[in-house]
N, C-alpha and C positions, 0 to 999 in steps of 0.2 A: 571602594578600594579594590585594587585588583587582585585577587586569590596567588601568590607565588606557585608558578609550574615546577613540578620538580618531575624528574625522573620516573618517580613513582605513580604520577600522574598521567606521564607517556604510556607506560606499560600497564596500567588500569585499561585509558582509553582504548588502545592497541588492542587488546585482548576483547573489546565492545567492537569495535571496530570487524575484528575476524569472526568472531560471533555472528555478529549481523551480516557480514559477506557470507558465511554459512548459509544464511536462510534463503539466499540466492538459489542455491541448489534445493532449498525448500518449496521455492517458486517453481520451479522447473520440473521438479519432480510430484508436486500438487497437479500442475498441467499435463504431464504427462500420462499421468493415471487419468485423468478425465478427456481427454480429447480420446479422438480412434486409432487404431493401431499406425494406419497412414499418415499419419499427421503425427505421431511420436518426435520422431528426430527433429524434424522442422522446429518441435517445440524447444527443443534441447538448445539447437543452434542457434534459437531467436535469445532466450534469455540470457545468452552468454554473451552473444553481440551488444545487445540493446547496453548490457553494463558495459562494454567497454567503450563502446559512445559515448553513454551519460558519463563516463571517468574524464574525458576530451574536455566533453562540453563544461561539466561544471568544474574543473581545474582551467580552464582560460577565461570562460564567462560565469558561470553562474554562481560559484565562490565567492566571485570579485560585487557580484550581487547583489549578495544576501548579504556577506560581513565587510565589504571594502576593503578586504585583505586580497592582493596577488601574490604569482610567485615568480615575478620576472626579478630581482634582486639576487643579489650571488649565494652561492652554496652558504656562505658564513653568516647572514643574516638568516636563511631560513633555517640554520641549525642552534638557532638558540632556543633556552629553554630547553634545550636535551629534544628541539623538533616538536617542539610540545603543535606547533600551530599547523605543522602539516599533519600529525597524527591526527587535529581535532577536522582537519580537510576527508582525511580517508575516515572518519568515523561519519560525518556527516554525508557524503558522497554516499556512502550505504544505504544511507534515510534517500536520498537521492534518487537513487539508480533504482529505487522500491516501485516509483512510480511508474514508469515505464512495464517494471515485471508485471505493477496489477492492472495494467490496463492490455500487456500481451496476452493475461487469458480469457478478458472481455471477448478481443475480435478474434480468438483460435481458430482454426481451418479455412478462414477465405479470407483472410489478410494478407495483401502483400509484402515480400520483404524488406525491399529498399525504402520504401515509400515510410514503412515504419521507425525504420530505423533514422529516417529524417525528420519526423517527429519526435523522437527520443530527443537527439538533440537538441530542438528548439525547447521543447517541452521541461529537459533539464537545464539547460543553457539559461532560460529567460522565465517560462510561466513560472516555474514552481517555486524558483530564488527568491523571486518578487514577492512571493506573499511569505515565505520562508523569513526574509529581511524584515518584513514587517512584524510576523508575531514573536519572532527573538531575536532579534537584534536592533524593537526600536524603529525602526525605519517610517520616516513620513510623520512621524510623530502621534501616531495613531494610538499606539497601546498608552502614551504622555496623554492624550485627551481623556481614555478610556479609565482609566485611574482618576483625573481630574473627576469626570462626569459621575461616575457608578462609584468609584473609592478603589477599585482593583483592576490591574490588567488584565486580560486573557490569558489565561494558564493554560499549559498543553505541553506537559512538560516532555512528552517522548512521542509527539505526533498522531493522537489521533482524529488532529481535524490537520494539521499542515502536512501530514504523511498519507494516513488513508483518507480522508473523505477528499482531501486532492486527488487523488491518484483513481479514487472508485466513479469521481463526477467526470474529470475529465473524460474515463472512459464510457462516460454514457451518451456524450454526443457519437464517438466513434462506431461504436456500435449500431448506434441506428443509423448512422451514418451508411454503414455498410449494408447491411438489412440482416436478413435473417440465412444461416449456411440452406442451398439449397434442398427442398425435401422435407426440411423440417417440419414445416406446414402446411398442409395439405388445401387445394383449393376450397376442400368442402369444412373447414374450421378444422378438423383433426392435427392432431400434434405428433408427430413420429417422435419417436423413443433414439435418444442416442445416445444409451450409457457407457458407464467411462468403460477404456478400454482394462483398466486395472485400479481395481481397487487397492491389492498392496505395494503400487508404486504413490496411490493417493494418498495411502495413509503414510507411507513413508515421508512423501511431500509434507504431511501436514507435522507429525514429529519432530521433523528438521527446524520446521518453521517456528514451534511450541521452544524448543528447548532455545533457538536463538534470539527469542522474542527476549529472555531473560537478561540479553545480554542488552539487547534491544532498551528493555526499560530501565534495570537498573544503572548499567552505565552513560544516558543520559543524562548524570548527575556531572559527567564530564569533567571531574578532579576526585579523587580517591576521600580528602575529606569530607565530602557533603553524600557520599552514598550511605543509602539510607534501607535496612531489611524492611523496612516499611512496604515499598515498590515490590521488593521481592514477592511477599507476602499477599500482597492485593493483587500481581498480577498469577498466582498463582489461583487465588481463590476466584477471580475469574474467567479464569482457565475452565476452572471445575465447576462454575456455574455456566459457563455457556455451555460446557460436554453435557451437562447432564440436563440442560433444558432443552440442548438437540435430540438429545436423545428420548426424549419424552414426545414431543411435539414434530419430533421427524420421524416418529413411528420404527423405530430402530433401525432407519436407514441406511446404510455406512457411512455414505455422502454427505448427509444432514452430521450424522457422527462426528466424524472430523474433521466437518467445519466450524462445529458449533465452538472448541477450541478458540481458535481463532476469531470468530465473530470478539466472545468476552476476548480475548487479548486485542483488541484495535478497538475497543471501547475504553479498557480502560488507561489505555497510555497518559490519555489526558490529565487524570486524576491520581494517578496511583499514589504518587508522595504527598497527597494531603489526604483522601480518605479511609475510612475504616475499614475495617479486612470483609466486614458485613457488607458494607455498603459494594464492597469490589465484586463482591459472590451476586448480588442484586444487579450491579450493573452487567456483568457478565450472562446471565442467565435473562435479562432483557434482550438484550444485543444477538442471543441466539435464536430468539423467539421473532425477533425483528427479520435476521436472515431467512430461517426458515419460513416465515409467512410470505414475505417478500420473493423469496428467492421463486415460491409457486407461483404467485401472483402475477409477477412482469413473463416468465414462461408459460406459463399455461394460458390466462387469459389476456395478456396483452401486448405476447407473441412477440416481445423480446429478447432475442435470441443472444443472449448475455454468459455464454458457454459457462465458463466458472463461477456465475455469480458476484460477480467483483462489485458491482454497481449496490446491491444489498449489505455485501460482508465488508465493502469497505467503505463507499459512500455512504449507504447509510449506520450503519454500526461506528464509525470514523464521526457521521456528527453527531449519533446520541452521545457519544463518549465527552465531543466537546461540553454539548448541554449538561452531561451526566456529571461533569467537573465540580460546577457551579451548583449545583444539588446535595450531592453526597459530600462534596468538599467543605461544606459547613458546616458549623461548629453544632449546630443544630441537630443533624444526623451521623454527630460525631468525629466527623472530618477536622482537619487543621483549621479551617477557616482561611480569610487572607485570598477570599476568591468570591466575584460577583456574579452572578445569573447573567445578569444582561450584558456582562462583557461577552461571555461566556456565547451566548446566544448573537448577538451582532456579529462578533469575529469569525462564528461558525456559519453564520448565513452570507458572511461575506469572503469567506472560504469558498463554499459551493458558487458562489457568482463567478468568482477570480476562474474557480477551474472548469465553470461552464463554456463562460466567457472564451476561456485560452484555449481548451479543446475543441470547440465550435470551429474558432477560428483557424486552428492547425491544422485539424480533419477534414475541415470545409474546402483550404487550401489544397489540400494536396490533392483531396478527391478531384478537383478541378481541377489540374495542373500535372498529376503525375496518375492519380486513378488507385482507389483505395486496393479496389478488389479482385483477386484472381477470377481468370473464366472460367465459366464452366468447365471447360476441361482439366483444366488445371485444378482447381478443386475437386474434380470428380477423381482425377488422379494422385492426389494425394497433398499438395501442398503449393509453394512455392520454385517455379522449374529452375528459378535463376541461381541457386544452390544446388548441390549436387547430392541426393543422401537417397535411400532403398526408399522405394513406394510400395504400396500396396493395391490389387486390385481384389473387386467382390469375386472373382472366380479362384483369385489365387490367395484370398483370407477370407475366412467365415465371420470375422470379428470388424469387417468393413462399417 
């Protein structure tokens, strides 16, 4: 039976909704602190763009979807409910347009502009609704077998396998797609150093991102009845287990620091409203431990030049979280229960296919068709030319 929208429900969601556009500027300004001085604005101007593509693409296609709902119909039908069904459009478009942000700091400084911003669209428009439709809304009848088969759905209630481990897989075809930014690595195995240009624009990034995450998890309970301190609660405490097992195992890094936040928050989206405040602290402080090994691992020795990391913090932290669901969500280790392993695990290993699959194919395309990556020069000189914003050269910044 369907939940009655009320007003109340608008201005909940509304208020999730800005939250999470917030963490927009979280993204932006996480990248901005980590790329180089030259390549600052480019970063500014991509994240801003990239969202108002995906706003296009998924209000004419990718809405239409995931939930079968459009908005070609007169003003008076899409304002019932007090607009309840566009507000749950701009809440979701948020979880949307995320994808696109964690995959602009995978390929930073030798990515092209336009090329990307063509991938936005497709990528919000079509890959990500499709599996989006599938694990909440149903779609294909897959979570009806999954239930039949194991006894429970796929639970993911605030996307940490349909939000980041999309968004973190996707970008890992792109990536290598593109190769590595020039210089990085050296003919003879050596790894040049290219730390962030600011650290307290990264931590400001990562801040922005913390405090909207809240809004992020709690209000995908998406009507004011069913919100639950629970979520609050577990995405806090693994907030404070991934900080403080970055900070243990990232050797007191800043970088490691204030990702490690993060890592536990896109872990535990999946699970927050069924497990224990322990178990949240547990999956959180895995998840960090997961980044930071990972995050050396693919750069250092297998010279993956994944600038932010995204591929670690949210690919893979995005599908422990799915796994982590079906774990800690049991009644066993305290959790609600009302959640299976093996769903848990299929849906997540059929996540990463879906956005292997769809970034391959998008990144593949363009590269051959339109051409991922800036030249040499243009890279050496700071970004993308086809925009117009201040460059930097190594004679006129020491921070090149």
């Amino acid at each position: 039976m369907e939940t009655l929208k009320t007003s109340s429900d608008v201005l909940f969601l509304l208020l999730g909704a800005i939250l999470v556009l917030a963490m927009h500027a979280g993204f932006a300004f996480l990248e901005l602190g980590t790329v180089r001085k030259k390549n600052q604005v480019n970063a500014l101007v991509k994240i801003l763009a990239d969202f108002s593509v995906s706003t296009i693409a998924y209000f004419f296609i990718g809405y239409t979807i995931a939930y079968g709902v459009n908005f070609f119909s007169g003003a008076a039908a899409l304002a019932q409910k007090s607009g309840y069904e566009l507000t749950r459009f701009f809440f979701l478009l948020t979880f949307a347009a995320a994808i696109p942000a964690i995959i602009s700091g995978g390929i930073a400084e030798r990515a092209k502009f336009r090329p990307q911003l063509a991938a936005t669209f497709v990528l919000t428009g079509f890959v990500y609704p499709f599996f989006e439709g599938i694990s909440w809304n149903g779609a294909y009848g897959i979570q009806s077998w999954l239930h039949a088969t194991f006894g429970a759905e796929f639970h993911d209630f605030a996307g940490s396998v349909v939000v980041h481990a999309m968004g973190g897989w996707i970008a890992l075809p792109a990536v290598l797609l593109l190769g590595a930014r020039h210089g990085r690595y050296t003919k003879d195995g050596a790894v040049a150093a290219h730390p962030p240009s600011s650290i307290p624009f990264l931590a400001l990034g990562a801040w922005i991102l913390t405090v909207g995450w809240f809004g992020f998890n709690v209000m995908s309970a998406q009507t004011l009845g069913k919100i639950s301190g629970l979520v609050a609660v577990n995405s806090l405490m693994a907030m404070v287990g991934g900080t403080l097992a970055a900070l243990i195992l990232g050797k007191n890094d800043p970088g490691f620091v204030h990702n490690g936040p993060l890592a536990g928050l896109v872990a535990v989206c999946a699970g927050s409203d069924l497990m224990h405040p322990i178990g949240a602290l547990v999956v959180g402080a895995v998840a960090a431990g997961i980044f930071v090994g990972m995050f050396t691992l693919t750069q250092n020795r297998w010279k993956i030049d994944d600038v932010l990391g995204v591929w670690p913090l949210h690919g893979l932290c995005g599908a422990w979280g799915g796994i982590a669901a079906g774990i800690f969500g049991a009644k066993a280790l305290g959790g609600l229960g009302g959640v299976s392993f093996l769903s848990q695990l299929i849906m997540t290993c059929a996540g990463i296919a879906v956005a292997l699959a769809g970034g391959a194919l998008v990144y593949g395309t363009l590269k051959a068709v339109l051409g991922l990556r800036l030249d040499r020069e243009e890279e050496f000189n700071g970004a993308d030319l086809s925009i117009h914003h201040i460059t930097a050269t190594p004679e006129r910044d020491p921070n090149w």
